[in-house]
C-alpha positions in Angstrom: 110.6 87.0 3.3 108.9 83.8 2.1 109.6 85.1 -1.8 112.9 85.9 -1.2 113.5 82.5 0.5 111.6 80.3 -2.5 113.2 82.4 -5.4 117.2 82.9 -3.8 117.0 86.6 -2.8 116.3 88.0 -7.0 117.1 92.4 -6.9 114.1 92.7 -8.9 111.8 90.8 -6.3 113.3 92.5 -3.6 112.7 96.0 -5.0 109.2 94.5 -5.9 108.6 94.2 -2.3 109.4 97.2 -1.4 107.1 98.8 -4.0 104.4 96.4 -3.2 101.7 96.0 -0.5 101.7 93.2 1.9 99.6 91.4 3.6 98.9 92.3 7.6 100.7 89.1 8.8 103.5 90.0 6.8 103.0 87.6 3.9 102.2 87.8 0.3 98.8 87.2 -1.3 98.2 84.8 -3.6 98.2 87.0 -6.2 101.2 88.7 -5.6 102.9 85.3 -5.7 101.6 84.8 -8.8 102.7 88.3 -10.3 106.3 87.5 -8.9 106.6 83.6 -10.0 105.4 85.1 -13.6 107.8 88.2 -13.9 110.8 86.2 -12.3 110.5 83.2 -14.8 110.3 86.2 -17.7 112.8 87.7 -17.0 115.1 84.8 -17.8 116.1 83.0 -21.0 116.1 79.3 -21.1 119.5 78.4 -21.8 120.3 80.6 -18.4 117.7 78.6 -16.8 119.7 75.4 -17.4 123.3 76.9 -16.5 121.5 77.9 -12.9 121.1 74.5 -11.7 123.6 72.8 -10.1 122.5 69.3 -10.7 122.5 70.2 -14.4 125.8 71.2 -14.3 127.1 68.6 -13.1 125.4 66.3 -15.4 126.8 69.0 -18.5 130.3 68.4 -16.8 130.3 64.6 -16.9 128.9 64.5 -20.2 131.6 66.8 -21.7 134.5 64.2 -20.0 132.8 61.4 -20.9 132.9 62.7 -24.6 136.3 61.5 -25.5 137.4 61.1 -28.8 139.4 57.9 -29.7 140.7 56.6 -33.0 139.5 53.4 -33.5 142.9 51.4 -34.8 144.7 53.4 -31.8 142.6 51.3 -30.0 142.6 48.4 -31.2 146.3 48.5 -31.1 146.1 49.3 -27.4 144.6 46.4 -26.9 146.8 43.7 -29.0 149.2 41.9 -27.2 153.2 41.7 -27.2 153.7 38.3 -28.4 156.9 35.9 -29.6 157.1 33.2 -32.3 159.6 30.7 -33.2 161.2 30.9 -37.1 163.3 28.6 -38.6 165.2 28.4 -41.6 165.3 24.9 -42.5 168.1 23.1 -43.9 167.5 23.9 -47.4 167.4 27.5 -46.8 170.9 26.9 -44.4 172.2 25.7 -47.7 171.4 28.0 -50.4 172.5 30.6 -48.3 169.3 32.6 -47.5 169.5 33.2 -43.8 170.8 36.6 -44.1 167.6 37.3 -46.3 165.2 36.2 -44.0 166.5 37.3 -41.3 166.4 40.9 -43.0 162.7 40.8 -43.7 161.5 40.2 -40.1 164.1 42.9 -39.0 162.4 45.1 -41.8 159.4 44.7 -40.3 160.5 46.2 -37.1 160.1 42.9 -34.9 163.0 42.3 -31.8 164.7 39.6 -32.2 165.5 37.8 -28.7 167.3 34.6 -29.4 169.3 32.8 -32.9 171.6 30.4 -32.9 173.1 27.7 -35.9 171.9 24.0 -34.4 172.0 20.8 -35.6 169.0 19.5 -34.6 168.5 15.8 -33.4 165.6 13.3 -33.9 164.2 13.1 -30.4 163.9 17.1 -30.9 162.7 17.1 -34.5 159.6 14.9 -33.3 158.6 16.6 -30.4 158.6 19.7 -32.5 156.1 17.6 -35.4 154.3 15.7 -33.2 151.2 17.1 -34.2 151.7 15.5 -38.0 153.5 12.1 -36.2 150.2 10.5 -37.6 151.1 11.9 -41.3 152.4 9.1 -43.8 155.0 11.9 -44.7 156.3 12.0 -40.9 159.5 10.0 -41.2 160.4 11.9 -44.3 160.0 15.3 -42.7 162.2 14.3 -40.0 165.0 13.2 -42.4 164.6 16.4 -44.2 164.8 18.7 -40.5 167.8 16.6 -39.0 169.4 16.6 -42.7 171.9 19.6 -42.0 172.1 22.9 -39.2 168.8 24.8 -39.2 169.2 28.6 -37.8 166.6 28.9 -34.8 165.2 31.9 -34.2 162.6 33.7 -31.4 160.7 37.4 -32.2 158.9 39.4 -30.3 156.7 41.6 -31.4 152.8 43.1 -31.2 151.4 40.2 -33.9 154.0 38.9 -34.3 152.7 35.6 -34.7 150.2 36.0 -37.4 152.3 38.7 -39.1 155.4 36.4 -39.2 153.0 34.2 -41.2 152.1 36.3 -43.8 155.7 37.4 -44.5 156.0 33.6 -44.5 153.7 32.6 -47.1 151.8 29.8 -47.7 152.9 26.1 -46.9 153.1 25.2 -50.6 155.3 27.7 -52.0 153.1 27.3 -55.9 150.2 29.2 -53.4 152.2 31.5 -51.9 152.1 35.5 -52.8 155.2 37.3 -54.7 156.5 39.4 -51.7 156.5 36.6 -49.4 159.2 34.2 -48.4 158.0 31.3 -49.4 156.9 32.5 -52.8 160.3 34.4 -53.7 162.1 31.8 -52.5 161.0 28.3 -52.7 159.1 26.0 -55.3 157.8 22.7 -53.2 156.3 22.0 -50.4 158.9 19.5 -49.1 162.1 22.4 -49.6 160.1 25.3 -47.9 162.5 27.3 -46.6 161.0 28.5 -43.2 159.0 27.8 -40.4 156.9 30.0 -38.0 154.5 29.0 -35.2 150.9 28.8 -36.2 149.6 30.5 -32.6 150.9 32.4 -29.9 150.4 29.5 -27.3 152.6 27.4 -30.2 155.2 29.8 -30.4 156.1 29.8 -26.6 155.9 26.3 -26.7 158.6 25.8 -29.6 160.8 28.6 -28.2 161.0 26.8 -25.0 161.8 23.8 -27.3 164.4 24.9 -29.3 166.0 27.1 -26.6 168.0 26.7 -23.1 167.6 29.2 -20.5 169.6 31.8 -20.8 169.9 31.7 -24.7 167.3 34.5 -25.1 168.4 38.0 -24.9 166.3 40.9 -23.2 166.9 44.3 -24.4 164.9 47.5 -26.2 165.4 48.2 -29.8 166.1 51.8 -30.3 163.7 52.5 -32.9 160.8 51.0 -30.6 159.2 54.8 -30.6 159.1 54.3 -34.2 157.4 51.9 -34.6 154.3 51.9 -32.3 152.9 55.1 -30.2 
């Protein structure tokens, strides 16, 4: 019947029907299709009129997937990148016998280390690795002071490695540095600064491939990695 067909077959129509009159060519009136449109729209509450329509569940179904919950520093995290810088203790920290100590704080701090070695380093090296300052008055000075004695070379790896190395660092002149840092523990001028660290991650692959031969980097997992990050 053309109710049955508009409305999807309702009981209560049906037996509606039945108890009704129709019209001779077999067809409700008008106002019988009222009567039913009114009592079938009744007979339901509003929230079950939702749930019945497929398109409408389907858009309640996407929404609810879409509604995922994420901690923001998880990710923000999930986005940083696994990076590697270059440290070096300098000669004056070779000398006074703080490798072990600086070494210890970046280990501390959970980064991998991938590559050390004790190296004299020459000139031609020394101001490749300062060219940036080669215009500096204090240039020739520096480079005395680098090719003075064995420096310890060193590449990390790590998620920030870069710009946390540099805060564990300290600031260039030790007098500005913060208690906790390397620098300001350790060191009292500018010229006897103990360590260096790349500035930027394009930096520190640039002075790791510097200061290291291939081959002289290790690859391998530190087993306290699920410790560290999630």
């Amino acid at each position: 019947m053309e109710a049955l067909a508009v409305y999807g077959g309702s009981p209560n129509i049906s037996s509606h029907l039945h108890g009704g009159r129709l019209e001779r060519n077999g067809s409700l009136s008008c106002a019988q299709k009222l009567s039913l449109r009114t009592q079938y729209l009744s007979s339901f509450h509003p929230s079950s009129l939702l749930s019945c329509s497929p398109l409408l569940n389907h858009v309640k179904i996407r929404t609810k997937k879409s509604k995922t919950h994420i901690f923001l520093p998880h990710l923000v995290a999930s986005m940083e990148d696994v990076e590697e810088t270059y440290i070096m203790v300098k000669p004056d920290g070779v000398q006074r016998g703080l490798v072990g100590e600086i070494i210890s704080r970046f280990e501390k701090k959970g980064f991998l280390l991938k590559g050390l070695k004790l190296f004299q380093c020459p000139k031609e090296l020394a101001e490749e690795h300062y060219k940036d300052l080669k215009a500096k008055s204090f240039f020739p000075k520096l480079i005395n002071y680098i090719t003075s004695g064995p420096v310890v070379c060193m590449a990390w790896e790590g998620v920030g490695v870069v710009a946390s190395a540099r805060k564990l660092i300290g600031a260039t002149n030790p007098l500005q540095a913060e208690p906790g840092t390397i620098r300001g523990d350790l060191a009292v001028q500018t010229g006897r600064n103990v360590v260096h660290g790349s500035d930027s991650p394009e930096n520190g692959m640039r002075e790791i491939a510097l200061w290291f031969k291939e081959g002289e980097l290790c690859q391998w997992k530190q087993a306290q990695a699920s410790w560290l990050r999630e």
